[in-house]
C-alpha positions in Angstrom: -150.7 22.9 22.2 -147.0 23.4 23.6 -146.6 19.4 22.8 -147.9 20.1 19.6 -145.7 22.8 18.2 -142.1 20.9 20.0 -143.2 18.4 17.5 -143.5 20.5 14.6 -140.3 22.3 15.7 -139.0 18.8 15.7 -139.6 17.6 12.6 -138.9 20.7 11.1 -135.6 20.2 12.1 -135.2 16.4 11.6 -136.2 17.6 7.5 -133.6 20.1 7.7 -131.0 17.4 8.6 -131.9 15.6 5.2 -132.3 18.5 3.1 -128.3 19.2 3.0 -126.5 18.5 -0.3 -122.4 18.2 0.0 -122.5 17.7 -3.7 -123.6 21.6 -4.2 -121.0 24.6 -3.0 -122.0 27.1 0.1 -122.6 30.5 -0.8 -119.3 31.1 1.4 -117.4 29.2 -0.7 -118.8 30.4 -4.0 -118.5 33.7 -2.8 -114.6 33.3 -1.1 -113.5 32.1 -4.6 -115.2 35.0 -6.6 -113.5 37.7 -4.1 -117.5 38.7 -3.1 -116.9 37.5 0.8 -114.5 40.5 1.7 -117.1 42.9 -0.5 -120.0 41.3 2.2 -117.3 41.7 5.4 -116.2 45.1 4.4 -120.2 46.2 4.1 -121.1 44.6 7.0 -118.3 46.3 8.8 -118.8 50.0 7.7 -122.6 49.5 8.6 -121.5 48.3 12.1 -119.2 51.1 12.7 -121.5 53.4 11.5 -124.1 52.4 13.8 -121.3 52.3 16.8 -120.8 56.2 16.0 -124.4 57.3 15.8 -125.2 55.5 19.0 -121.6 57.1 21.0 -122.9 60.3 19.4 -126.8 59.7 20.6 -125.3 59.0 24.1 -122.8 62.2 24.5 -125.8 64.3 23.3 -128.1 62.5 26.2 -125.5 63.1 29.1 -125.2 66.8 27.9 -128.6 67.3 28.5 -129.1 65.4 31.4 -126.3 67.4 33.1 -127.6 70.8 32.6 -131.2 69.4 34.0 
């Protein structure tokens, strides 16, 4: 079974290798020259940070309690 599915992962990825097209644009690219890329970076970064302040805020809140235990 394990033999089985390394060769399936295998050729999965030996397809993959062919399916790439030069001729066509990447997303990035298309996206970098329509100005979309730093819409995607700046969403991506608010998200991020707001994540970073719910977890800092999570974490204060745990110590407070665990201190007056």
């Amino acid at each position: 079974m394990k033999k089985l599915s390394v060769f399936f992962l295998l050729l999965l990825s030996y397809a993959s290798c062919f399916a790439q097209n030069s001729d066509v644009p990447e997303m990035a690219d298309i996206m970098e020259s329509n100005g979309k890329i730093y819409v995607v970076i700046a969403t991506i970064v608010i998200v991020f940070a707001g994540l970073s302040v719910y977890l800092f805020s999570i974490d204060r809140r745990l110590r407070k309690i665990e201190k007056e235990k």
